[in-house]
N, CA, C and O atoms as CSV, one atom per row, in Angstrom:
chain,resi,resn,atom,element,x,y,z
A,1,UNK,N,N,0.826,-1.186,0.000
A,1,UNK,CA,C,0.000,0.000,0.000
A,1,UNK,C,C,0.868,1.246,0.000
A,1,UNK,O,O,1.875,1.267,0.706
A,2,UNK,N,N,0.489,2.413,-0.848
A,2,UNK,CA,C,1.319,3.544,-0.614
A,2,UNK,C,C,0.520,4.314,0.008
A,2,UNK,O,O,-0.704,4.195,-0.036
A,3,UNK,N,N,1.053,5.067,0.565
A,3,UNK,CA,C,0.599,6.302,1.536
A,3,UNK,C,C,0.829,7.520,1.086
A,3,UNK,O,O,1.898,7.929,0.633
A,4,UNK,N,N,-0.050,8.044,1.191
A,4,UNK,CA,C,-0.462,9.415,0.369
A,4,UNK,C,C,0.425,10.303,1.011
A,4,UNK,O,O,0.101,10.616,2.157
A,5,UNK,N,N,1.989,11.033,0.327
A,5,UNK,CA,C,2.767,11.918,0.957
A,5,UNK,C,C,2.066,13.232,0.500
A,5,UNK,O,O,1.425,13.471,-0.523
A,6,UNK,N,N,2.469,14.216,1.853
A,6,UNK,CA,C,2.194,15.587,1.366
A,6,UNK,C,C,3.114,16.038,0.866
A,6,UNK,O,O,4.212,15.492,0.755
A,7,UNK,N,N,2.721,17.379,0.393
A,7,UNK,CA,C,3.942,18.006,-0.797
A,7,UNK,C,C,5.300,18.710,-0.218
A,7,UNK,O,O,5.314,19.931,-0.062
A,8,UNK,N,N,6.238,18.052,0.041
A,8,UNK,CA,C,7.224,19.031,1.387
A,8,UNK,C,C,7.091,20.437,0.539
A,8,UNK,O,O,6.541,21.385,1.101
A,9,UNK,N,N,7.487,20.559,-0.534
A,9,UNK,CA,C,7.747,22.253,-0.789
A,9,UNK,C,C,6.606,22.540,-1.464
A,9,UNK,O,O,6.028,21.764,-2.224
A,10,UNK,N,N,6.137,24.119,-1.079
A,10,UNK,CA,C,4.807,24.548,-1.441
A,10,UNK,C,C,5.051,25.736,-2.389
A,10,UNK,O,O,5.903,26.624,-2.348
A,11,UNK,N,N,4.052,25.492,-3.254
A,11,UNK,CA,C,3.895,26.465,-5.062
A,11,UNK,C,C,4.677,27.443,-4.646
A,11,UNK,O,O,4.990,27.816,-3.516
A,12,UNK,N,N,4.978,27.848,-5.811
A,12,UNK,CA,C,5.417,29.240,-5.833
A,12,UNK,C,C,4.110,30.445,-5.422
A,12,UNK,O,O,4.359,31.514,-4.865
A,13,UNK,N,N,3.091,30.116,-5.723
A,13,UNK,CA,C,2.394,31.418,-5.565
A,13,UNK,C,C,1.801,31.292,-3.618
A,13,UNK,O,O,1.098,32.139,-3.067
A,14,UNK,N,N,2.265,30.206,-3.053
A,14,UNK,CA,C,2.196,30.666,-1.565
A,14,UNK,C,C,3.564,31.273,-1.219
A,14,UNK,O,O,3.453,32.309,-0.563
A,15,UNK,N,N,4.842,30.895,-1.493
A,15,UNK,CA,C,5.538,31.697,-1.073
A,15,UNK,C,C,5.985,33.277,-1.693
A,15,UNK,O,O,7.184,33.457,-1.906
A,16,UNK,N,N,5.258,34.118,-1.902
A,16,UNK,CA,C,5.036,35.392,-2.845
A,16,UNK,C,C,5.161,36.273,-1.450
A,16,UNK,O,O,4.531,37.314,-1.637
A,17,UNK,N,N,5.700,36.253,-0.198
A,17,UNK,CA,C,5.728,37.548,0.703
A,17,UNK,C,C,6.891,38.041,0.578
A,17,UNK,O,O,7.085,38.930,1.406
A,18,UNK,N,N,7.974,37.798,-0.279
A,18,UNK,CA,C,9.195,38.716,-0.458
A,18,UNK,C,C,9.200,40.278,-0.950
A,18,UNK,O,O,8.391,40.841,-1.687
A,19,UNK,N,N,10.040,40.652,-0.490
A,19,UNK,CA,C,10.122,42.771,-1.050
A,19,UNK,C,C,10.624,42.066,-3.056
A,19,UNK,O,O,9.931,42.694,-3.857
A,20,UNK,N,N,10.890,41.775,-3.262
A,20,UNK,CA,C,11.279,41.179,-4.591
A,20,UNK,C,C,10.577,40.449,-5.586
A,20,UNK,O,O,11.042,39.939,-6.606
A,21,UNK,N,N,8.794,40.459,-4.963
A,21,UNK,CA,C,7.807,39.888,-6.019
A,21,UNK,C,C,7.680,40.556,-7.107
A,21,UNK,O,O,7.634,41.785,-7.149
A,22,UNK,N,N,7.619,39.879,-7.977
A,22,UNK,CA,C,7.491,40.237,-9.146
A,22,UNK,C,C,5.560,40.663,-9.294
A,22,UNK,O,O,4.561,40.120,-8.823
A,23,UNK,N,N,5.719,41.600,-9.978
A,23,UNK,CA,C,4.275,42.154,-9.891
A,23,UNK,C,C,3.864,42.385,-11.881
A,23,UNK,O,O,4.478,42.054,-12.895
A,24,UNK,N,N,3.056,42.823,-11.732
A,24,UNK,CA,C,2.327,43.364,-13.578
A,24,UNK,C,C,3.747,44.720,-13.942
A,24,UNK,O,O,4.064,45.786,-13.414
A,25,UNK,N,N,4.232,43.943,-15.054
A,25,UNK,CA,C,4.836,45.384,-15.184
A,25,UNK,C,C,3.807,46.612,-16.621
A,25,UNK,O,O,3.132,46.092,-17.509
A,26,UNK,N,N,3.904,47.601,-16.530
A,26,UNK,CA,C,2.899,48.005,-17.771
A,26,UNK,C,C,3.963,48.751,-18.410
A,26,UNK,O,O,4.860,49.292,-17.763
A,27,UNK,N,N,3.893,48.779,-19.388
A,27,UNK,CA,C,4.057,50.549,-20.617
A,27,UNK,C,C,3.528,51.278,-20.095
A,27,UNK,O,O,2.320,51.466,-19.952
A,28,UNK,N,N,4.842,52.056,-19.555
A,28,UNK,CA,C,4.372,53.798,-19.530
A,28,UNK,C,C,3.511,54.702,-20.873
A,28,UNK,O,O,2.786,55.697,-20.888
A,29,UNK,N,N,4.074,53.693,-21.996
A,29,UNK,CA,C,3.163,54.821,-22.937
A,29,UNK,C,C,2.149,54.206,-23.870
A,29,UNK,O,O,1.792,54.934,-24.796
A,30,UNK,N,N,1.494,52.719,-23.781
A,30,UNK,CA,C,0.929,51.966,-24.065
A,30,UNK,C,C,-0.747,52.545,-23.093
A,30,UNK,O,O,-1.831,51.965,-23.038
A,31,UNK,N,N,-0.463,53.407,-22.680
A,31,UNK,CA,C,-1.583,52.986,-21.247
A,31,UNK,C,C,-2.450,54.519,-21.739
A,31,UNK,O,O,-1.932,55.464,-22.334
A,32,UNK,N,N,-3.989,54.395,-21.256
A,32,UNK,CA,C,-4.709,55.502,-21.970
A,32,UNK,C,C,-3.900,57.144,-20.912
A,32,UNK,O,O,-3.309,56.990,-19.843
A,33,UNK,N,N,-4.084,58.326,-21.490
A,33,UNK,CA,C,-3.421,59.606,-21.281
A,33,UNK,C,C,-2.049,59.602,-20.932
A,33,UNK,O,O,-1.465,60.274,-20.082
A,34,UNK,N,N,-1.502,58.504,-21.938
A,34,UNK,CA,C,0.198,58.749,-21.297
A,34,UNK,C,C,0.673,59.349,-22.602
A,34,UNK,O,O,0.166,59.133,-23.702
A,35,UNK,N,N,1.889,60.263,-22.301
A,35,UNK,CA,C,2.900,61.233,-23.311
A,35,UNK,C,C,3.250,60.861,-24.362
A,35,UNK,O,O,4.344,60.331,-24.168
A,36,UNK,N,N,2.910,60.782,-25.762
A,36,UNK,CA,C,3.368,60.236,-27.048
A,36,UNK,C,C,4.643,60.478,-26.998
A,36,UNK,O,O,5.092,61.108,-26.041
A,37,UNK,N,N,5.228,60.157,-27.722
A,37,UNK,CA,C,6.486,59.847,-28.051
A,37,UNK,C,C,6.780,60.775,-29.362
A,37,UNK,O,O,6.211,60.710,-30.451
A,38,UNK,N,N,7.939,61.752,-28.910
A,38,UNK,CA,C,8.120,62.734,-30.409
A,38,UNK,C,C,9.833,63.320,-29.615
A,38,UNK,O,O,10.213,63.309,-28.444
A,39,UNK,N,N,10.299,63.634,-30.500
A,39,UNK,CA,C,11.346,63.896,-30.592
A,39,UNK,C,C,12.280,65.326,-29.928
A,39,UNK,O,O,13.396,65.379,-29.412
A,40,UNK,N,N,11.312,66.322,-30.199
A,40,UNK,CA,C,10.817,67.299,-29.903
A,40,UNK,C,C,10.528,67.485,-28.152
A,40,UNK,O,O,10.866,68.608,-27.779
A,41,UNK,N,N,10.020,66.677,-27.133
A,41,UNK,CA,C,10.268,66.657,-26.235
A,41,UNK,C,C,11.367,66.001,-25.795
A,41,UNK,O,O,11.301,64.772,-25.805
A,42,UNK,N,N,12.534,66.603,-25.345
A,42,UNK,CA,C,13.569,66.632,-24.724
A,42,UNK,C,C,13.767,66.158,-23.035
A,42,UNK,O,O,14.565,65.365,-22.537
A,43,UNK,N,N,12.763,66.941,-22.450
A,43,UNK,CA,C,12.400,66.570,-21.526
A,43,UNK,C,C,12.260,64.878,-21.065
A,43,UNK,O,O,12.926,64.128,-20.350
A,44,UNK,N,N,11.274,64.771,-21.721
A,44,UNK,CA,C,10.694,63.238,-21.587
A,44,UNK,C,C,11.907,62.476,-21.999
A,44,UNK,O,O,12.457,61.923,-21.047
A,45,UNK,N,N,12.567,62.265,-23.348
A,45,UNK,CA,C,13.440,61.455,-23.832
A,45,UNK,C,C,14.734,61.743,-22.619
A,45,UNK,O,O,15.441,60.767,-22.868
A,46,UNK,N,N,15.284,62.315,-21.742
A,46,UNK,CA,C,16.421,62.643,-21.351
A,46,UNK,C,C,16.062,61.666,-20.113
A,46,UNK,O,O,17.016,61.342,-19.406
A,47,UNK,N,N,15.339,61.382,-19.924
A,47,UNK,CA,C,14.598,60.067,-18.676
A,47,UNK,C,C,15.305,58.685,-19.198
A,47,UNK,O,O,15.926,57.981,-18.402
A,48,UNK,N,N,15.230,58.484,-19.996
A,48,UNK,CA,C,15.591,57.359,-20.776
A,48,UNK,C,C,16.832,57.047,-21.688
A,48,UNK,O,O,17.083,56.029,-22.333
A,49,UNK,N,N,17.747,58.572,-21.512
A,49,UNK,CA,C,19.151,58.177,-21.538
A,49,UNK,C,C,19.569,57.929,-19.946
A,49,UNK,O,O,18.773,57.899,-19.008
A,50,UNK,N,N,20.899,57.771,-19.876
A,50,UNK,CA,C,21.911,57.537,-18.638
A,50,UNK,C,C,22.766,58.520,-18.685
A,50,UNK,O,O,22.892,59.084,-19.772
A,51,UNK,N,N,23.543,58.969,-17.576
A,51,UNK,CA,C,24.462,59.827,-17.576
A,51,UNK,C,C,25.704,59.670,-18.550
A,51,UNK,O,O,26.573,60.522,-18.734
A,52,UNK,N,N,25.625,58.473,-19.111
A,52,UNK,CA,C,26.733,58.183,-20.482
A,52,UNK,C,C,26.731,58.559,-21.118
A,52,UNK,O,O,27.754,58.924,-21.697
A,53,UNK,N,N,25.059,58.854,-21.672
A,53,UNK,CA,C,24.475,59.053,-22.837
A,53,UNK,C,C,23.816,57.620,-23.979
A,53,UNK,O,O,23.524,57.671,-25.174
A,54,UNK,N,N,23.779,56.798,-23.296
A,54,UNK,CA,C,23.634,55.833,-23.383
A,54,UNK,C,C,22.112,55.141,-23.291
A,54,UNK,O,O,21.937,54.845,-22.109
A,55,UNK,N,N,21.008,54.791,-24.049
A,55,UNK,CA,C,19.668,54.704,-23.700
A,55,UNK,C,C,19.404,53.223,-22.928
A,55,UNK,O,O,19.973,52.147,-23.111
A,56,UNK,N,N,18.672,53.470,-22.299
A,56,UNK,CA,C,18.268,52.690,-20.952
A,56,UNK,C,C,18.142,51.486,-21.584
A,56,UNK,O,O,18.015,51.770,-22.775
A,57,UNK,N,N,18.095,49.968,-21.416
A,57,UNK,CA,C,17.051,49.073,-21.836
A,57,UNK,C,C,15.656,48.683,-21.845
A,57,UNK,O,O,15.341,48.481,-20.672
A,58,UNK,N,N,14.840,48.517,-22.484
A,58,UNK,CA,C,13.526,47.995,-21.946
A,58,UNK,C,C,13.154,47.235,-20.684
A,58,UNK,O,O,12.175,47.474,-19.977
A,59,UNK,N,N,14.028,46.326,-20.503
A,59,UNK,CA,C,13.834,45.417,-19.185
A,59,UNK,C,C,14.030,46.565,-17.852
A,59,UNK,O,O,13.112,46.577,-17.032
A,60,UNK,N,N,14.608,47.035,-17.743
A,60,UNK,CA,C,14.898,48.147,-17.001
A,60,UNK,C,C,13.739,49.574,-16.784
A,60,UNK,O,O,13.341,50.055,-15.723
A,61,UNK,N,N,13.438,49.955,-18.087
A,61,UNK,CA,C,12.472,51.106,-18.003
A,61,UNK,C,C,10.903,50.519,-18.313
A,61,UNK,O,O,9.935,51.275,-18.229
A,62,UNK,N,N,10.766,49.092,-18.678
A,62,UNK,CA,C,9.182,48.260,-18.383
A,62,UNK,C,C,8.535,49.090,-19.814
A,62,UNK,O,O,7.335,49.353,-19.737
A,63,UNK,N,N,9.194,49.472,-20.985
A,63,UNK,CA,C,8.918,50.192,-22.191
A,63,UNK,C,C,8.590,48.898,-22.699
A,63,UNK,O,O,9.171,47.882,-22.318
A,64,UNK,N,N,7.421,48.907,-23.785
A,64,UNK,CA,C,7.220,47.355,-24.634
A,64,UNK,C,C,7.857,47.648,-25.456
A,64,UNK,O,O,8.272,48.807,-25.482
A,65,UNK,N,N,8.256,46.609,-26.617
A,65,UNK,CA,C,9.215,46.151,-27.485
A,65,UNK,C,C,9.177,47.411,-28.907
A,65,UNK,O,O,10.158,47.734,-29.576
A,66,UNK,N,N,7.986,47.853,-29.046
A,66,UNK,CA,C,7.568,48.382,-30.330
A,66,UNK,C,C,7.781,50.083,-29.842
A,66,UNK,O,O,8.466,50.963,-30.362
A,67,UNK,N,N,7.127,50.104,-28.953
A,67,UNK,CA,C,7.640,51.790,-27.820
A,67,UNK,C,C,8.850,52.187,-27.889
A,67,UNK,O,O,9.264,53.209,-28.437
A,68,UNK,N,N,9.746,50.964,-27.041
A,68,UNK,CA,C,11.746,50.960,-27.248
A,68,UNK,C,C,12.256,51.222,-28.460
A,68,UNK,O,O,13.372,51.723,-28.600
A,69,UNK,N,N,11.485,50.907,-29.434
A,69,UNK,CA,C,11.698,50.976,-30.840
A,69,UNK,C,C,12.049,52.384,-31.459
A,69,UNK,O,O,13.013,52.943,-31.982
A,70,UNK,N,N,10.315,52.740,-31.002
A,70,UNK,CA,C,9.990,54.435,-31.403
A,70,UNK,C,C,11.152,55.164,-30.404
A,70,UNK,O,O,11.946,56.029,-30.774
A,71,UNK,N,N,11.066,54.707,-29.319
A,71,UNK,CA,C,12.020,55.726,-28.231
A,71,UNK,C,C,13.308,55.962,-28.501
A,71,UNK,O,O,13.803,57.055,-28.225
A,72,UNK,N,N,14.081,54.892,-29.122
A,72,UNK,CA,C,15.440,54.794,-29.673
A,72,UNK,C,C,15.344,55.761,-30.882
A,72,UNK,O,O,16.033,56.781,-30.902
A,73,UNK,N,N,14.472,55.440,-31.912
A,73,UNK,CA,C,14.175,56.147,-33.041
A,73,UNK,C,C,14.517,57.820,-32.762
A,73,UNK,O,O,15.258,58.597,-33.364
A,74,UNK,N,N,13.269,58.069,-31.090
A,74,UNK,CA,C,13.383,59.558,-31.504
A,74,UNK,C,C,14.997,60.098,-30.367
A,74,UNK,O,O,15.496,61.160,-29.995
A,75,UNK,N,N,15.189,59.110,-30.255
A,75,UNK,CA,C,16.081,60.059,-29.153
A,75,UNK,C,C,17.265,60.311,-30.210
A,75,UNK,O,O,17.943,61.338,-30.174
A,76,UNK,N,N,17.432,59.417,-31.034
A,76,UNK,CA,C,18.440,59.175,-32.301
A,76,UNK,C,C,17.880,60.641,-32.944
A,76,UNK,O,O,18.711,61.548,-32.893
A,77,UNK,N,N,17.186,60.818,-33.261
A,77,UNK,CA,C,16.876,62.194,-33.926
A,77,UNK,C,C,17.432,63.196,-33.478
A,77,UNK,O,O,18.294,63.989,-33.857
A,78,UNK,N,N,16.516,62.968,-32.206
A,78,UNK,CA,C,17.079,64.405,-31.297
A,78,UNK,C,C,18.427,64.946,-31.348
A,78,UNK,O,O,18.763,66.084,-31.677
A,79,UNK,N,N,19.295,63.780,-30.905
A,79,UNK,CA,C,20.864,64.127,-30.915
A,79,UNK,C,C,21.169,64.641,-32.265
A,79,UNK,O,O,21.777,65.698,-32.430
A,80,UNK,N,N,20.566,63.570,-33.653
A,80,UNK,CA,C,21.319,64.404,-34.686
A,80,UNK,C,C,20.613,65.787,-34.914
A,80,UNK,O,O,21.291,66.520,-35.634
A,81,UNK,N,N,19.506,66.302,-34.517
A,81,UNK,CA,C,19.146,67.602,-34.695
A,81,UNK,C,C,19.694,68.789,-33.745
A,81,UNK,O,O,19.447,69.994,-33.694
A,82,UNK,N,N,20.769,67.703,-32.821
A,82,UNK,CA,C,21.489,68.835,-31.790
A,82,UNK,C,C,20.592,69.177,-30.850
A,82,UNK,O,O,20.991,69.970,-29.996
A,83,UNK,N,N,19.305,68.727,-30.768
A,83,UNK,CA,C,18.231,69.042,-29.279
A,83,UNK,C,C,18.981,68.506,-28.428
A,83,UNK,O,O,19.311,69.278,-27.528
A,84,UNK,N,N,19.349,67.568,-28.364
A,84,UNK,CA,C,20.186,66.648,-27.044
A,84,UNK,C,C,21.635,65.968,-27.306
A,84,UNK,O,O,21.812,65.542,-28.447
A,85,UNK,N,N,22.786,65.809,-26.287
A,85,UNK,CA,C,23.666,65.709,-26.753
A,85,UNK,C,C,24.123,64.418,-26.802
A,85,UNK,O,O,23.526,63.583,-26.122
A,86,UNK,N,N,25.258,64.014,-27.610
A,86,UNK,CA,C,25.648,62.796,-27.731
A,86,UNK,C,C,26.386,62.171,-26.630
A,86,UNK,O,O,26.595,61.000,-26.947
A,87,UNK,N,N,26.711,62.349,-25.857
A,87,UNK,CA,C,28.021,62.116,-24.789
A,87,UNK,C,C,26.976,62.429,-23.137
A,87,UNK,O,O,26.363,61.546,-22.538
A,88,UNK,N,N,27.031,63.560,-22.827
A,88,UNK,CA,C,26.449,63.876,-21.737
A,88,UNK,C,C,24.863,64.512,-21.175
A,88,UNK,O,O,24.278,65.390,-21.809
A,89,UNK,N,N,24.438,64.045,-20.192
A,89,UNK,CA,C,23.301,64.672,-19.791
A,89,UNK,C,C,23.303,65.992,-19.663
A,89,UNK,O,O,24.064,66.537,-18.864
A,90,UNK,N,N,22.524,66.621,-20.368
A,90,UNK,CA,C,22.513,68.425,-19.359
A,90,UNK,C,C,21.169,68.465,-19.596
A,90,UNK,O,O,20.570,67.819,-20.455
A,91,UNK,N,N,20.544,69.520,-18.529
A,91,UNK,CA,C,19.341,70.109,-18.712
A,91,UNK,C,C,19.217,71.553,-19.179
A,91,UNK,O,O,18.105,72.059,-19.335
């Protein structure tokens, strides 16, 4: 006869009380009244370089795949239109 063992280790979704749960991540600009994406704001795009000058990754800024796309696109503009610089942050 076998005897019905209980499960020593329990699901993942009972142990979920860590500071490190992973939660819904969204698009900041996927979502209804959020900031289009244009080139022209400086402001907004300078969020999403680094002090290198260097643009953030998606995994990092929770941007979807097609957004990161456009965002690279305009920040690439910007610099060559001289709105923003190639090397360093300034405001």
């Amino acid at each position: 006869m076998k005897k019905n063992k209980k499960h020593k280790y329990k699901s993942r979704d009972e142990t979920k009380n860590s500071p490190f749960e992973e939660r819904k991540r969204f698009c900041p600009f996927s979502q209804k009244n959020s900031p289009t994406i244009d080139y022209k704001d400086v402001k907004l795009l300078s969020r999403y370089v680094s002090e290198k000058g260097k643009i953030i990754p998606s995994r990092i800024t929770n941007v979807s795949r097609i957004k990161q796309k456009e965002l690279a696109t305009a920040i690439k503009r910007a610099r060559f239109l001289s709105l923003m610089s190639y090397t360093e942050k300034k405001y």
